[in-house]
N, CA, C and O atoms as a MOPAC input file, in Angstrom:
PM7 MOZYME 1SCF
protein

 N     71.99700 1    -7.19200 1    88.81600 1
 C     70.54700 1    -7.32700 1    88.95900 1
 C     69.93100 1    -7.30800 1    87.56800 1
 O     69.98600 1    -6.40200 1    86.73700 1
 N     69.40500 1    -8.34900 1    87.49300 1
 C     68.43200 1    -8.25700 1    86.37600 1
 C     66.95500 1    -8.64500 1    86.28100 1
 O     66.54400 1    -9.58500 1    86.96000 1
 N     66.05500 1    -7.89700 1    85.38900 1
 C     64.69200 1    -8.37300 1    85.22000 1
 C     64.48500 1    -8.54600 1    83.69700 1
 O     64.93100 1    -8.01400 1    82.68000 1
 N     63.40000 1    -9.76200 1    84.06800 1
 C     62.78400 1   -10.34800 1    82.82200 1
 C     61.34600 1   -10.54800 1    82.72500 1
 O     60.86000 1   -11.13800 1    83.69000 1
 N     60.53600 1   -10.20000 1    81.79000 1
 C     59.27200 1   -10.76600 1    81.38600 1
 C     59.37900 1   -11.89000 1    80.90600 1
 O     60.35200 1   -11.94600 1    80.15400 1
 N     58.61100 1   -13.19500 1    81.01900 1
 C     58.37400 1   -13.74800 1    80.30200 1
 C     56.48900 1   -13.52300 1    80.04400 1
 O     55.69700 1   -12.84400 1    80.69700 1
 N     56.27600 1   -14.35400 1    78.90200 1
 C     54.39900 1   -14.27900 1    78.24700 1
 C     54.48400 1   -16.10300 1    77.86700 1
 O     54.82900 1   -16.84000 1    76.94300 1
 N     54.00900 1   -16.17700 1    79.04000 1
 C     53.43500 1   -17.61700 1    78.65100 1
 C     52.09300 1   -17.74600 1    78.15400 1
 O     51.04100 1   -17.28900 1    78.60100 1
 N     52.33600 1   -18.47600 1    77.11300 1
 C     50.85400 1   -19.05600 1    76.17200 1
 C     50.43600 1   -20.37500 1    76.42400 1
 O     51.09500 1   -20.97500 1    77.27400 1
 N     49.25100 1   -21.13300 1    75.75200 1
 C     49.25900 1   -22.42300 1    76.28300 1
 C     47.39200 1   -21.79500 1    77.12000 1
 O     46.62100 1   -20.84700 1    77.27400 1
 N     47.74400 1   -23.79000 1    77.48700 1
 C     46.64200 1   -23.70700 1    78.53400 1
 C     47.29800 1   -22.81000 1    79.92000 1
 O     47.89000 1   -23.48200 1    80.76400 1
 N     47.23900 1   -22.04400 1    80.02900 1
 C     48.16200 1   -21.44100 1    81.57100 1
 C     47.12800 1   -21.13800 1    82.18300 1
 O     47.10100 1   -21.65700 1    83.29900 1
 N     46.00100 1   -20.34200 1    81.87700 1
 C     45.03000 1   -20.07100 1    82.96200 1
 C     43.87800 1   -20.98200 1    83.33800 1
 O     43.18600 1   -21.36000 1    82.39200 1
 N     43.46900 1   -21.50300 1    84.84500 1
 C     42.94200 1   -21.81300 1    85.16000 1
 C     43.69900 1   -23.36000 1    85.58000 1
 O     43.17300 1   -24.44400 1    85.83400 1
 N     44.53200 1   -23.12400 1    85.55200 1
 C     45.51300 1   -24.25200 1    85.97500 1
 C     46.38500 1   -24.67000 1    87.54900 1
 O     46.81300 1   -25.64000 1    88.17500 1
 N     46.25000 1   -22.90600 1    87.62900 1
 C     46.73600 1   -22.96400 1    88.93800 1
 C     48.47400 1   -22.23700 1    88.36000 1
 O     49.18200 1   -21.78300 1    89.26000 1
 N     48.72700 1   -22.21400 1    87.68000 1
 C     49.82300 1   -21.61900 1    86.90400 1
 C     50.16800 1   -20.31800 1    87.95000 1
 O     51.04700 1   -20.66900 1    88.73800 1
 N     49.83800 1   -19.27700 1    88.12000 1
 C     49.96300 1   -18.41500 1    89.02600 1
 C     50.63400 1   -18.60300 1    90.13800 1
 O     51.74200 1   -18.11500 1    90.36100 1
 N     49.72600 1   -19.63000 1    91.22800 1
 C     49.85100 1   -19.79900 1    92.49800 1
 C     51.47100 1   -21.04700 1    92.33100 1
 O     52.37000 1   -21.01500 1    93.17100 1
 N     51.49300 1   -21.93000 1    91.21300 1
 C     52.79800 1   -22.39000 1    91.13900 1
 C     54.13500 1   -21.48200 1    90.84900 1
 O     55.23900 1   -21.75000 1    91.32400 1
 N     53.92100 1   -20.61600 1    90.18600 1
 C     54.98800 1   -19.37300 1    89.92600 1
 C     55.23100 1   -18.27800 1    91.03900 1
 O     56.05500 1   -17.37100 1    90.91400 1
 N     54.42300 1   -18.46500 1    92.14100 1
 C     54.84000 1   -17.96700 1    93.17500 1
 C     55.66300 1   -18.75300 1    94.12500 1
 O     56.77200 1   -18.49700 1    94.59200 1
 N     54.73900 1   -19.94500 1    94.34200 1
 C     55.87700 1   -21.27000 1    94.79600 1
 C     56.95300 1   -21.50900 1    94.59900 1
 O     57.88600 1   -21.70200 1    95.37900 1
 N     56.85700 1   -21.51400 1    92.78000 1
 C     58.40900 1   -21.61300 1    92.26000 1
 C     59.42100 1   -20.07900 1    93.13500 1
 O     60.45500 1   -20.11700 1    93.80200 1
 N     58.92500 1   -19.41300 1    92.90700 1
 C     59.97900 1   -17.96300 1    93.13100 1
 C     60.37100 1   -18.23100 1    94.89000 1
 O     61.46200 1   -18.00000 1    95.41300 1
 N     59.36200 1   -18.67800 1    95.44500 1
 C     59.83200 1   -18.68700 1    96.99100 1
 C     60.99600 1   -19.74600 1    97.29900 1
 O     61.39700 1   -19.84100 1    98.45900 1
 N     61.57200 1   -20.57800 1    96.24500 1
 C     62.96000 1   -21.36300 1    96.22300 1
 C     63.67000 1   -20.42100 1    95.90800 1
 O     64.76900 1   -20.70500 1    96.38400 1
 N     63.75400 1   -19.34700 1    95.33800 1
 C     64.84800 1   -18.58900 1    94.58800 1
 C     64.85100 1   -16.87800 1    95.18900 1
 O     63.97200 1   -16.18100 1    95.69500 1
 N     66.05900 1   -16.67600 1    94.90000 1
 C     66.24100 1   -14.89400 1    95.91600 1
 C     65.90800 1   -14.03100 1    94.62900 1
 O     66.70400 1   -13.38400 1    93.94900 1
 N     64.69600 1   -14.15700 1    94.47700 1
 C     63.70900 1   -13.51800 1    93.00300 1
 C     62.65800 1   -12.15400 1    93.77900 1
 O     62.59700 1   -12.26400 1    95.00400 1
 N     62.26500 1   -11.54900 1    93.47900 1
 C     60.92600 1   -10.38300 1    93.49700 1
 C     60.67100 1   -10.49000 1    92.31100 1
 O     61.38600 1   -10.93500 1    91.41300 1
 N     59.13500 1    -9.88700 1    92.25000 1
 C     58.33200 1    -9.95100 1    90.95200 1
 C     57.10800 1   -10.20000 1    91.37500 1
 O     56.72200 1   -10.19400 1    92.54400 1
 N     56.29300 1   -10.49500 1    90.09600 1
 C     55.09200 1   -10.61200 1    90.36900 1
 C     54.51100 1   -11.52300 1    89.18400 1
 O     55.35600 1   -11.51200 1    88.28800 1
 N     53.47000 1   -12.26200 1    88.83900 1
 C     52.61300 1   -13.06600 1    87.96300 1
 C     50.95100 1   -12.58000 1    87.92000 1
 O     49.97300 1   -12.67700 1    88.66200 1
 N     51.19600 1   -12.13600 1    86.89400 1
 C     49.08800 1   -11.98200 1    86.13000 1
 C     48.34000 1   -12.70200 1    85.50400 1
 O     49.15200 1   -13.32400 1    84.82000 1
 N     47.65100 1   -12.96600 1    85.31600 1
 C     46.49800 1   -13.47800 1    84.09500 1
 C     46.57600 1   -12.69100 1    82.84400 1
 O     46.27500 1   -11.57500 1    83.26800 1
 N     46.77500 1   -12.56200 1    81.64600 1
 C     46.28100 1   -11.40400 1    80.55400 1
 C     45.08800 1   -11.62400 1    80.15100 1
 O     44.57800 1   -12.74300 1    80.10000 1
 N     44.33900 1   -10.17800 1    79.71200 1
 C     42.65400 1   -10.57600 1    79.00800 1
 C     43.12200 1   -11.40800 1    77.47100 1
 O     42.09800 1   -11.61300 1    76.82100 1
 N     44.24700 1   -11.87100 1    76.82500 1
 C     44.32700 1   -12.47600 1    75.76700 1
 C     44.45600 1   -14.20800 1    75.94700 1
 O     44.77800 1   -14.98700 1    75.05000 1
 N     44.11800 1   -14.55100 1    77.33600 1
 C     44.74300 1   -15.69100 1    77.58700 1
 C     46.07300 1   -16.43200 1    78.10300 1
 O     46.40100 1   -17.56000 1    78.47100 1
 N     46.67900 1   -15.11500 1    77.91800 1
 C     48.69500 1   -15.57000 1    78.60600 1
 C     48.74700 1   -15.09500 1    79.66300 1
 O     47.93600 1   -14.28100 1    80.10500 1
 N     49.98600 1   -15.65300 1    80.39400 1
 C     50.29000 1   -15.28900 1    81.57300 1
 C     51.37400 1   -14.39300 1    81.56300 1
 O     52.28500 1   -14.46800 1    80.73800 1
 N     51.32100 1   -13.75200 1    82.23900 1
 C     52.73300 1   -12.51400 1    82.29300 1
 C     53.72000 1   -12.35100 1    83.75000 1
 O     53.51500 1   -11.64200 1    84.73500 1
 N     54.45400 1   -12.96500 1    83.56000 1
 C     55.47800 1   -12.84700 1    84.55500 1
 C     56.56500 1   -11.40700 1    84.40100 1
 O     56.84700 1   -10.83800 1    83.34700 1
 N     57.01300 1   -11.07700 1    85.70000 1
 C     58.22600 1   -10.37100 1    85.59400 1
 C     58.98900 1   -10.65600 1    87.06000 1
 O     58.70300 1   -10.55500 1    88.25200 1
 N     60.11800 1   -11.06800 1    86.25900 1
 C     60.93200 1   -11.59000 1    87.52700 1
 C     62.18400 1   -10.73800 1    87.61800 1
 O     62.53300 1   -10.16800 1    86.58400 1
 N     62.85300 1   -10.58600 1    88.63800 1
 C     64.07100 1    -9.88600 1    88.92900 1
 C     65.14800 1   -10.50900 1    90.12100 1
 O     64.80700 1   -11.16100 1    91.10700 1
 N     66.55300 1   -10.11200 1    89.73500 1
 C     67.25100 1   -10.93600 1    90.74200 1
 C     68.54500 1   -11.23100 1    90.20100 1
 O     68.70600 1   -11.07500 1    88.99000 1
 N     69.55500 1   -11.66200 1    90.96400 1
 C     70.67000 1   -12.19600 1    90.24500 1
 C     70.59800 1   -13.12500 1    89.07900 1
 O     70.11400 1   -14.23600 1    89.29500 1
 N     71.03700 1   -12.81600 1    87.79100 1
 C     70.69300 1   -13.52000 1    86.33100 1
 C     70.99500 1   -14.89700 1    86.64900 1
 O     70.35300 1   -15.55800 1    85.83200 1
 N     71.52600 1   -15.54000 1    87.28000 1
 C     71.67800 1   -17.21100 1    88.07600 1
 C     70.46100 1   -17.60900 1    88.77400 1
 O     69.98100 1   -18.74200 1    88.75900 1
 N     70.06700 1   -16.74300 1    89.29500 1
 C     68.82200 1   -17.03200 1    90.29600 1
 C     67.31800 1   -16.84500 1    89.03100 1
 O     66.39200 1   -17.60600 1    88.75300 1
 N     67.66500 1   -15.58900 1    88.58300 1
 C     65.95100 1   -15.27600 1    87.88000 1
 C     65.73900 1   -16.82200 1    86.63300 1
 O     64.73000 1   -17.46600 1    86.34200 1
 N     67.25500 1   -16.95600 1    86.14600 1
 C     67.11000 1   -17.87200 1    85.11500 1
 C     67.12500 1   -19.17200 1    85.86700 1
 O     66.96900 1   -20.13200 1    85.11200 1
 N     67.26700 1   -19.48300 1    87.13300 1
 C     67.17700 1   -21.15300 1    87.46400 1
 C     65.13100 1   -21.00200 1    87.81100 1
 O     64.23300 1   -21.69900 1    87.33900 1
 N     65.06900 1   -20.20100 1    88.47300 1
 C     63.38900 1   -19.46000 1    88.82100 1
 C     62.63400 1   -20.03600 1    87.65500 1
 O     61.95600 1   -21.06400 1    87.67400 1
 N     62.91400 1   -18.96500 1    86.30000 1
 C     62.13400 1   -19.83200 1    85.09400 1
 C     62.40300 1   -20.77400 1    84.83000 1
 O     61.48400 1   -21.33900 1    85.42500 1
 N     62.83200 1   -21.39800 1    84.48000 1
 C     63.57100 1   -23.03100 1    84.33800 1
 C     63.02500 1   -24.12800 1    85.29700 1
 O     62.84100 1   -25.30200 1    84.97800 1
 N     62.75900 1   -23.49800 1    86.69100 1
 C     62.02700 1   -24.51700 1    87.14500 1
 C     60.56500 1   -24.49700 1    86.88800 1
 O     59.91400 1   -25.53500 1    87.00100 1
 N     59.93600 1   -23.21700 1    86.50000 1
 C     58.60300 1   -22.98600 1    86.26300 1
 C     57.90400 1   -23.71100 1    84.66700 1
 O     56.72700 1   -23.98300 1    84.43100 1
 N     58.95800 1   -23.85300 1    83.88700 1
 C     59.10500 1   -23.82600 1    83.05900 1
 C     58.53900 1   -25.89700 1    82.84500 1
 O     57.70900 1   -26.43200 1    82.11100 1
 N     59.53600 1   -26.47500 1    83.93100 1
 C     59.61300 1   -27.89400 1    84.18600 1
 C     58.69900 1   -28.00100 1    84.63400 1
 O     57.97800 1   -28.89600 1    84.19300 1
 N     58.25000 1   -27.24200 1    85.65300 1
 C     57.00600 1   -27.66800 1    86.64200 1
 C     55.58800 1   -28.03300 1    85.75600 1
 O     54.79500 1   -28.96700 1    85.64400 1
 N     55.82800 1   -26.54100 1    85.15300 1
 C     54.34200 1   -26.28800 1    84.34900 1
 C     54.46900 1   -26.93500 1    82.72300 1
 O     53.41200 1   -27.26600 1    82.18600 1
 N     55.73200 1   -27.10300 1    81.97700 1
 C     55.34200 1   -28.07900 1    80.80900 1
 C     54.14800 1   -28.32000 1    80.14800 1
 O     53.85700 1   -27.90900 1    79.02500 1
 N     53.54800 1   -28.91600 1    80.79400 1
 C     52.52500 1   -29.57400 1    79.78000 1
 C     51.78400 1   -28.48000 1    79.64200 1
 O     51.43600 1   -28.51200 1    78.46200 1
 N     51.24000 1   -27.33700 1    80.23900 1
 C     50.63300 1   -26.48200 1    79.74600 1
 C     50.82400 1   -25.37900 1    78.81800 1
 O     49.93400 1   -24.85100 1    78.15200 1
 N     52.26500 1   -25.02300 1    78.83000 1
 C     52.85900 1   -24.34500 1    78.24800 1
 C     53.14600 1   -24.57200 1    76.54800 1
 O     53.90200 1   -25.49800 1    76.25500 1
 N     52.53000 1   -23.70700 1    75.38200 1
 C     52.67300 1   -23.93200 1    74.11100 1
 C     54.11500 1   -23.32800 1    73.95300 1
 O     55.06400 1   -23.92100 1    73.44000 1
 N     54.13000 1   -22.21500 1    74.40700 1
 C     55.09800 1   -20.67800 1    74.34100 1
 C     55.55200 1   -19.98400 1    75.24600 1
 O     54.91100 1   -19.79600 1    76.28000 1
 N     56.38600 1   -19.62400 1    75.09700 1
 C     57.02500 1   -18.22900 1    76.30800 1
 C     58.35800 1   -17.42400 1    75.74900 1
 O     59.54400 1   -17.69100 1    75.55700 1
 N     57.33300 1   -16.09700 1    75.57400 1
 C     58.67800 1   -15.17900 1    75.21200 1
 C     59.16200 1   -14.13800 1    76.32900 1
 O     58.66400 1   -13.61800 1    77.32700 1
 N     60.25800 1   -14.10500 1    75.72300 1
 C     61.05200 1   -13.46200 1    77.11900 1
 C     61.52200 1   -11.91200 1    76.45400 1
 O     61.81200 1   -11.73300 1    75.27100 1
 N     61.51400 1   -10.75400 1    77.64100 1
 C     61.71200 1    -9.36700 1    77.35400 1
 C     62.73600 1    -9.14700 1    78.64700 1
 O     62.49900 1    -9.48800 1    79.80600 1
 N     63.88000 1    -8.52000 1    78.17500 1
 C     64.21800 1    -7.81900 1    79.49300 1
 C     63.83000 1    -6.46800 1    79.65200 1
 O     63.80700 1    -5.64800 1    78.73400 1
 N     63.54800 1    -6.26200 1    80.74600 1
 C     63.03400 1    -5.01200 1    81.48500 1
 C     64.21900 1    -4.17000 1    82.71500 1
 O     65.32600 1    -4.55600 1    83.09100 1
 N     63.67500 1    -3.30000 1    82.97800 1
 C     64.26700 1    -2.18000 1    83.61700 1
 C     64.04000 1    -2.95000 1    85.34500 1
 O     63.04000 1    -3.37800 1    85.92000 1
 N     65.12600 1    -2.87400 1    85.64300 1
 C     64.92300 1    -3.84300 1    87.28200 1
 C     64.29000 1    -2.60500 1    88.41500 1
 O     64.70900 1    -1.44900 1    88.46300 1
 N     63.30800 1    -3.12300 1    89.18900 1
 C     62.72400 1    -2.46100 1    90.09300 1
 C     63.47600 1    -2.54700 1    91.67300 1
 O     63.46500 1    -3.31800 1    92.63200 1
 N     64.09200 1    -1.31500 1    91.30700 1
 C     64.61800 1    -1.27100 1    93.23900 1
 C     63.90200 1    -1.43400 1    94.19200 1
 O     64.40300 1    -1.81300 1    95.25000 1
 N     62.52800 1    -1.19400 1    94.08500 1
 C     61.95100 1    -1.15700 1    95.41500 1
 C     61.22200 1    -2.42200 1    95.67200 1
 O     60.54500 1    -2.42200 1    96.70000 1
 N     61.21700 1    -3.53400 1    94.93100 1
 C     60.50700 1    -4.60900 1    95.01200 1
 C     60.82500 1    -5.62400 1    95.85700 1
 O     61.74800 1    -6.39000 1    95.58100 1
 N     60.02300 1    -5.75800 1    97.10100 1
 C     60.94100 1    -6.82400 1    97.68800 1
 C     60.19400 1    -8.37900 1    97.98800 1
 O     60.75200 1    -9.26000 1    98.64200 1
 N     58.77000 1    -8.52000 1    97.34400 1
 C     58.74400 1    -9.89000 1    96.80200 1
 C     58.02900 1   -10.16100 1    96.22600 1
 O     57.35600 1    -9.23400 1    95.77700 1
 N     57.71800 1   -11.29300 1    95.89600 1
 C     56.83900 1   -11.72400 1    94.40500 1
 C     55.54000 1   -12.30300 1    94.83800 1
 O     55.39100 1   -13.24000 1    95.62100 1
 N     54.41600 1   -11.47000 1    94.09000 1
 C     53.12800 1   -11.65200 1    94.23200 1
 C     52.46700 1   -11.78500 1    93.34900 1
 O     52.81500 1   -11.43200 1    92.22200 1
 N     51.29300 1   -12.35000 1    93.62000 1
 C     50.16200 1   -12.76600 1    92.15400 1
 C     49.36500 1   -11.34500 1    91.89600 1
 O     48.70000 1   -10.90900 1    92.83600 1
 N     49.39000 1   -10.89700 1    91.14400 1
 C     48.58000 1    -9.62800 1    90.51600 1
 C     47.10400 1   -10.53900 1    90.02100 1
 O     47.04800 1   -11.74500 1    89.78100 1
 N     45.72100 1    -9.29800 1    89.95400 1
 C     45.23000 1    -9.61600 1    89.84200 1
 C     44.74900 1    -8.61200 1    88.48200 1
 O     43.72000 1    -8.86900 1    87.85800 1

């Protein structure tokens, strides 16, 4: 099991970026969640088999392109109790 942040930069908000990164995750056996930041980025944290979380970003990644300048990635401490991925507000 693993989890990852990514911080996407870019045009991401107001794009609909969110509601696609939930879409994206409902193809993949992922939990997590997606925010808005007050700096303008988006903040993901995804968790899941490292095959699954990394095909997850990768498609988000394709989907959303053109908006995307940046995205750095953190691994994090995996959450046992999470059992699916929602848009934070």
């Amino acid at each position: 099991m693993q989890r990852t942040a990514v911080i996407f930069e870019g045009r991401v908000q107001g794009v609909g970026f969110r509601f696609a990164a939930r879409e994206v995750a409902q193809r993949f056996a992922v939990t997590g969640w997606v925010r808005n930041e007050p700096d303008g980025a988006v903040r993901l944290e995804v968790q899941g088999q490292a095959p699954e979380v990394d095909a997850m970003i990768d498609a988000l990644r394709a989907r959303m392109a053109g908006y995307i300048r940046s995205a750095r990635t953190e691994p994090m401490i995996p959450t046992p109790t999470e059992t699916d991925f929602s848009i934070r507000r």
